[in-house]
C-alpha positions as CSV (number, residue, x, y, z in Angstrom):
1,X,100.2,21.7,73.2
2,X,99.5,24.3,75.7
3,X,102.5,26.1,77.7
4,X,103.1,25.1,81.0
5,X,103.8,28.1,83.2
6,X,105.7,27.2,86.0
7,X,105.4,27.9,89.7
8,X,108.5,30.8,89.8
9,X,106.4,32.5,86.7
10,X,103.3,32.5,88.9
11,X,104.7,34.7,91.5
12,X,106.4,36.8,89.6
13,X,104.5,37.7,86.9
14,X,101.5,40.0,88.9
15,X,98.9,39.0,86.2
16,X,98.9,35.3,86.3
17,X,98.8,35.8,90.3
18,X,95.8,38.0,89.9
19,X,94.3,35.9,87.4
20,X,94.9,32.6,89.8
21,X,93.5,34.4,92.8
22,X,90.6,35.3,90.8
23,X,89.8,32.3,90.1
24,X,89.9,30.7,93.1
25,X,87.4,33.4,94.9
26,X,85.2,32.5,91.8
27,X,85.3,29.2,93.1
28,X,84.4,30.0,96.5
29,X,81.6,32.0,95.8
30,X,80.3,29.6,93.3
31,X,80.4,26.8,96.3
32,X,78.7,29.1,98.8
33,X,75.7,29.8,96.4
34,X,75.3,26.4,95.9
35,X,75.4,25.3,99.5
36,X,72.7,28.1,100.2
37,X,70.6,26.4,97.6
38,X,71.2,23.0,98.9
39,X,70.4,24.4,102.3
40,X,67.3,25.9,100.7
41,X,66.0,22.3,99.5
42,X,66.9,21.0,102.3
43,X,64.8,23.2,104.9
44,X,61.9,24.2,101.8
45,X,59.6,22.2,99.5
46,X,59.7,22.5,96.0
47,X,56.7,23.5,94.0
48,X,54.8,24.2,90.7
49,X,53.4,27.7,92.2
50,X,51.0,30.3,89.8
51,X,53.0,33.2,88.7
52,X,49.7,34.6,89.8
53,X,50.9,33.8,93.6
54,X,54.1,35.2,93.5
55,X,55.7,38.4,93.4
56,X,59.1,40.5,93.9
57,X,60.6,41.1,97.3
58,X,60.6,45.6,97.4
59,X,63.9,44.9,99.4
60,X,65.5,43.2,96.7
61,X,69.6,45.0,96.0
62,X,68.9,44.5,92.2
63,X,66.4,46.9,90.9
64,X,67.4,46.4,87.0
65,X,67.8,43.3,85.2
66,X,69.4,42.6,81.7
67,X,68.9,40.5,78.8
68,X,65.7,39.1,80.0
69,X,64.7,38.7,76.3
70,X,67.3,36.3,76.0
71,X,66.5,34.4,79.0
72,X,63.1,34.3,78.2
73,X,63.7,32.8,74.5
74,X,65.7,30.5,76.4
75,X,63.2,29.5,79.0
76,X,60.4,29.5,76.3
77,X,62.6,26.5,74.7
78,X,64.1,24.9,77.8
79,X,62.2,25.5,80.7
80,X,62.9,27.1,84.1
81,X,65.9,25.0,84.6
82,X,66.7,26.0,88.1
83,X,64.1,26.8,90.4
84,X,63.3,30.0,92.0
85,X,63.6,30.5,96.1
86,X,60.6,32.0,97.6
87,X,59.0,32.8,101.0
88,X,56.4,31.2,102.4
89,X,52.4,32.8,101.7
90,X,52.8,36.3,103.6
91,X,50.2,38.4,104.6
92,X,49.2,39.7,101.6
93,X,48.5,36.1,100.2
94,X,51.5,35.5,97.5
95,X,55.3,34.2,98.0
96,X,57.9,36.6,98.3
97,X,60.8,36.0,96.0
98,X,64.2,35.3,97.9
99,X,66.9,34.5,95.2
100,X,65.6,34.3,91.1
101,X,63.6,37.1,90.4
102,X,65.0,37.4,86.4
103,X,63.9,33.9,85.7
104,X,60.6,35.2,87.3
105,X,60.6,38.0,84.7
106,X,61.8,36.2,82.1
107,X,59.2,33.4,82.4
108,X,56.4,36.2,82.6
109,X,57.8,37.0,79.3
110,X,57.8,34.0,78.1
111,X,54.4,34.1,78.9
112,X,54.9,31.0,81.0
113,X,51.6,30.3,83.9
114,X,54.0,28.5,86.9
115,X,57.2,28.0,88.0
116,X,59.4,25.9,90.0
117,X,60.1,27.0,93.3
118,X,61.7,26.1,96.6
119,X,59.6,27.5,99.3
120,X,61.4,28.2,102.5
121,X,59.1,28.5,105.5
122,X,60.9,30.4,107.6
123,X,63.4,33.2,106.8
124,X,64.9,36.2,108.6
125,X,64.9,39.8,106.2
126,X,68.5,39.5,106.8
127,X,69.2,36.3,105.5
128,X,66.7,37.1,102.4
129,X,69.0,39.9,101.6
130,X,72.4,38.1,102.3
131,X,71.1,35.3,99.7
132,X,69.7,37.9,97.4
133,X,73.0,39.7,97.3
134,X,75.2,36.2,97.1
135,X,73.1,35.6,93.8
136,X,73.1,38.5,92.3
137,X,76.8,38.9,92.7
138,X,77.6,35.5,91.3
139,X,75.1,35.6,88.4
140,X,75.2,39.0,87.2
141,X,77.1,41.8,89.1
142,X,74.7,44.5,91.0
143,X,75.5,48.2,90.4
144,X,77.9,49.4,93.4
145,X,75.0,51.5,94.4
146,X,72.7,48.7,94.6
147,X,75.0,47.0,96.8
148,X,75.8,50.1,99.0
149,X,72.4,50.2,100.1
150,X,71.7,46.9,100.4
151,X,74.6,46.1,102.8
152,X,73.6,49.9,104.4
153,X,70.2,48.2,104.8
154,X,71.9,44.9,106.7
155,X,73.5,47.1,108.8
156,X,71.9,49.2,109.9
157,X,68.3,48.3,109.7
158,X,68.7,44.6,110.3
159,X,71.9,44.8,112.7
160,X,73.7,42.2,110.9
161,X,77.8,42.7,111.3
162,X,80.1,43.6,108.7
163,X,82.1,40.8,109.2
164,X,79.4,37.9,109.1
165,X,78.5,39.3,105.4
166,X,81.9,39.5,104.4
167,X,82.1,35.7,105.5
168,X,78.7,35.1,103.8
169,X,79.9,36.7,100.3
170,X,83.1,35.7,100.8
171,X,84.5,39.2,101.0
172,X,87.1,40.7,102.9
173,X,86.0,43.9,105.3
174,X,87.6,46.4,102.8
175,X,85.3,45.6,100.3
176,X,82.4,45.8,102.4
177,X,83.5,49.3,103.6
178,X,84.6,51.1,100.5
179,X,80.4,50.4,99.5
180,X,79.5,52.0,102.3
181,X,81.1,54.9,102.2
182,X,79.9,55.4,98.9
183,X,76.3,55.0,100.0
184,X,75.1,58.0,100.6
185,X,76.5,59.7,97.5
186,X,74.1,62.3,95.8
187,X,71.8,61.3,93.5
188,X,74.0,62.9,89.9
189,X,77.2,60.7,91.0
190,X,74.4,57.9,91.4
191,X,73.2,58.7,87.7
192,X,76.9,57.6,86.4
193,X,77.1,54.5,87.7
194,X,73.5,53.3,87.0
195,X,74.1,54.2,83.2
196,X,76.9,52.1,83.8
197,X,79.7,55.3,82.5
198,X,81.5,54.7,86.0
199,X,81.2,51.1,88.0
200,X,84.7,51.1,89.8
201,X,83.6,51.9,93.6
202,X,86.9,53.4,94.0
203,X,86.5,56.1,91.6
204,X,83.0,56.9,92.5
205,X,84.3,57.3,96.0
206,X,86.9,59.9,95.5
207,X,84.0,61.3,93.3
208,X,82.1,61.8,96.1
209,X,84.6,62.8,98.1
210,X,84.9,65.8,94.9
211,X,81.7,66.5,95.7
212,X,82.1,67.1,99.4
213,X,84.5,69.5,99.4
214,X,84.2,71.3,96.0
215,X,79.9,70.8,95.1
216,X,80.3,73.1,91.6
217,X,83.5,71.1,90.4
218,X,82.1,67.8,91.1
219,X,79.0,69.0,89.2
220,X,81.0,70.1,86.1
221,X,82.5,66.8,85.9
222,X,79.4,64.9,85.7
223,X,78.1,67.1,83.0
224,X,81.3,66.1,80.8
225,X,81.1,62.5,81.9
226,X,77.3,62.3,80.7
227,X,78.0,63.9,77.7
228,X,81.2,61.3,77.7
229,X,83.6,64.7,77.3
230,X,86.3,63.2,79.5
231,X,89.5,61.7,78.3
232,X,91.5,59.3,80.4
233,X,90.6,57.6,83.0
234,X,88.1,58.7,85.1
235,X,89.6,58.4,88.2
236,X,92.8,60.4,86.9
237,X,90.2,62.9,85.4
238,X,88.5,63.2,88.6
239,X,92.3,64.4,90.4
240,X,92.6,66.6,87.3
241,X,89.4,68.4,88.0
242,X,89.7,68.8,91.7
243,X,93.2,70.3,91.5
244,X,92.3,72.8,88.8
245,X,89.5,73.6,90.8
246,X,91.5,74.5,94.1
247,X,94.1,76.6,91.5
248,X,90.8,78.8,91.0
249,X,89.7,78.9,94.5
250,X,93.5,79.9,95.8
251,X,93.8,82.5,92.4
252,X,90.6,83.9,93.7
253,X,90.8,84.1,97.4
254,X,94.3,85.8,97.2
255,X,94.9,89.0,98.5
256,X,97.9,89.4,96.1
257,X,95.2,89.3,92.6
258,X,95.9,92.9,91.0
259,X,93.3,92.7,88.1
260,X,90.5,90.8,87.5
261,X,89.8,91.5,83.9
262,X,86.6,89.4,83.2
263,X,86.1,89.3,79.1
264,X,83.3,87.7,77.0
265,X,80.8,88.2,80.1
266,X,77.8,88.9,79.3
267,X,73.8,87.8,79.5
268,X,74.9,84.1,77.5
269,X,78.5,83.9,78.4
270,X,80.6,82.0,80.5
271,X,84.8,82.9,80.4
272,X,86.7,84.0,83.6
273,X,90.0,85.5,82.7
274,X,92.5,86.4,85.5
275,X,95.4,88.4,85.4
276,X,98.0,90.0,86.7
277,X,98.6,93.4,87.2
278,X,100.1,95.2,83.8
279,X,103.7,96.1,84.6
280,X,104.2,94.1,87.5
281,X,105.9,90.6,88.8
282,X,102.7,88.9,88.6
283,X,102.5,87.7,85.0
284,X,99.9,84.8,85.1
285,X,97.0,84.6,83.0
286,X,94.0,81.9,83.8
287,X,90.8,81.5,82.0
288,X,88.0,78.9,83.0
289,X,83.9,78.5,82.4
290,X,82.1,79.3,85.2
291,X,78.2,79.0,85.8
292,X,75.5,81.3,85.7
293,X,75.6,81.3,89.5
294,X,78.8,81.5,90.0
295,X,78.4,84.7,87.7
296,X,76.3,85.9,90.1
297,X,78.5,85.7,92.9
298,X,81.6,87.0,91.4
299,X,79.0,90.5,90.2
300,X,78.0,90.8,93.5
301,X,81.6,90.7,95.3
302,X,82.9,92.9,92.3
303,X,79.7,95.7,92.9
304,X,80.2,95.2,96.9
C-alpha cells in the first residue's frame, strides 16, 4: 500500500512542496497547449497537405531537434498521430509551419508523402512564436539560448510585452527576464550550453557576467569546461575562477610587489610566479598560467 504523506509533511518537507508545485505548473502548461490547439481547430481546417508544400518557419526558437529516428520508426508504424499547425499558402507558395516541425522531420524520414495539418488562415508573427515556444517548452525543452532570442525577438521586434508571454507560457516575469539578460552572451558561453555542458540560465548568467568584467578569465573557464576539466559545480566553479582571477589583477596592480620573479617563461611556456621581496614582510608566493598574450603584455610593461 502506498504511504500517505500528510498535509503537515507537505509544508515542511521543501521537496515534496517543490515536487507538488511542479506538478501543478506541468499541469497548467499542458492545459494551455491544448487549448491553443483546440483554438487552432477551431479557427483552421485540417488537411492531408504534400510534404512537398510545406516547409519550416526561419523564426522558429528551436533550431535542433532530438531523437527524430525514434519518432520517425514510430511514425513509420503509427502514423502522424497528432497533426501539425501550419500557415496558410504564403507568398512563396508552401505552408509555414507554426507548432510540429519534428514530426515534420521525422515523417520526411520516415519517408512519408503528406501529413496532417491544421491550417490556420490568419496568424500574427507574434502569436506563431508564442505557440512555437509553448510547444516546444512542453514537449521537449529549448536550449536557454534558443529561448533568449526568441522572447528577445517578441520583444523587441514584435512589441509583444513581457507580461502577456509570461501569462501565455504560464511563467512568472523573473523567468522571462533572467533569458534576456543572458541573450546577448558571446558566442563561446553560447557553445556550452548548445553542447548541452551548462543549461541552468542562472549559471550561464553569472558566466556572462565573468565575461564582462574579466574577458581572459571567463575564456579560461570555457576552455576547461569544454575539455570537461572543471570539478564541482559549475556555478561554484565559475565564483572560484572569478575571485582567483581578481587575486591576480590586485597582486599585479599593487604598488607594494617587490619581485616579480617570472620562471619557466619562455617561447612554449606559460607559468607566472610572484613573490615577495627576499628578506622582507612580504612572504607570499603565487603561480598561475597565463596566455601567450597576456605574455606579451607583462614583457612589454617589464621592458617599459
Amino acid at each position: 500500500m502506498a504511504k500517505k504523506i500528510s498535509l503537515m509533511n507537505r509544508k515542511t518537507n521543501p521537496k515534496i512542496h517543490d515536487a507538488i508545485a511542479q506538478e501543478k505548473k506541468d499541469i497548467l502548461r499542458a492545459m494551455q497547449l491544448q487549448e491553443l490547439s483546440d483554438q487552432a481547430s477551431k479557427v483552421g481546417q485540417l488537411f492531408e497537405l504534400p510534404l512537398n508544400l510545406v516547409k519550416p518557419d526561419v523564426n522558429q526558437p528551436r533550431k535542433t531537434f532530438k531523437n527524430i529516428d525514434s519518432l520517425a520508426e514510430s511514425i513509420r508504424e503509427n502514423g502522424v498521430i497528432q497533426p501539425i499547425i501550419v500557415t496558410a499558402k504564403k507568398d512563396d507558395g508552401v505552408h509555414h509551419i507554426i507548432a510540429g516541425e519534428r514530426r515534420y522531420l521525422a515523417s520526411q524520414k520516415a519517408g512519408l508523402t503528406t501529413i496532417p495539418c491544421i491550417v490556420r488562415q490568419e496568424e500574427s508573427d507574434a502569436n506563431i512564436i508564442l505557440l512555437q515556444l509553448l510547444e516546444n517548452d512542453q514537449r521537449e525543452n529549448v536550449s536557454p539560448f534558443e529561448e533568449a532570442d526568441a522572447l528577445r525577438d517578441l520583444i523587441e521586434n514584435k512589441n509583444v510585452k513581457k507580461s502577456d508571454i509570461a501569462k501565455v507560457l504560464g511563467r512568472d516575469n523573473s523567468w522571462i527576464s533572467m533569458r534576456l539578460k543572458i541573450a546577448d552572451a558571446e558566442d563561446n558561453i553560447r557553445e556550452l550550453s548548445n553542447k548541452g555542458i551548462i543549461e541552468d540560465v542562472r549559471t550561464l548568467y553569472e558566466l556572462k557576467k565573468f565575461a564582462e568584467e574579466i574577458p581572459e578569465g571567463a575564456q579560461e573557464f570555457v576552455q576547461k569546461a569544454l575539455e570537461n576539466k572543471i570539478s564541482g559545480s559549475y556555478r561554484s566553479a565559475i565564483t572560484r575562477y572569478r575571485d582567483n582571477w581578481k587575486r591576480k589583477a590586485e597582486i599585479l596592480d599593487s604598488e607594494k610587489m617587490d619581485v616579480i620573479n617570472i620562471k619557466n617563461i619562455s617561447k612554449d611556456g606559460n607559468l607566472l610566479t610572484i613573490k615577495g621581496a627576499r628578506g622582507s614582510s612580504k612572504n607570499y608566493s603565487y603561480t598561475f598560467e597565463i596566455t601567450e598574450e597576456f605574455k606579451k603584455i607583462l614583457f612589454d610593461a617589464l621592458i617599459s
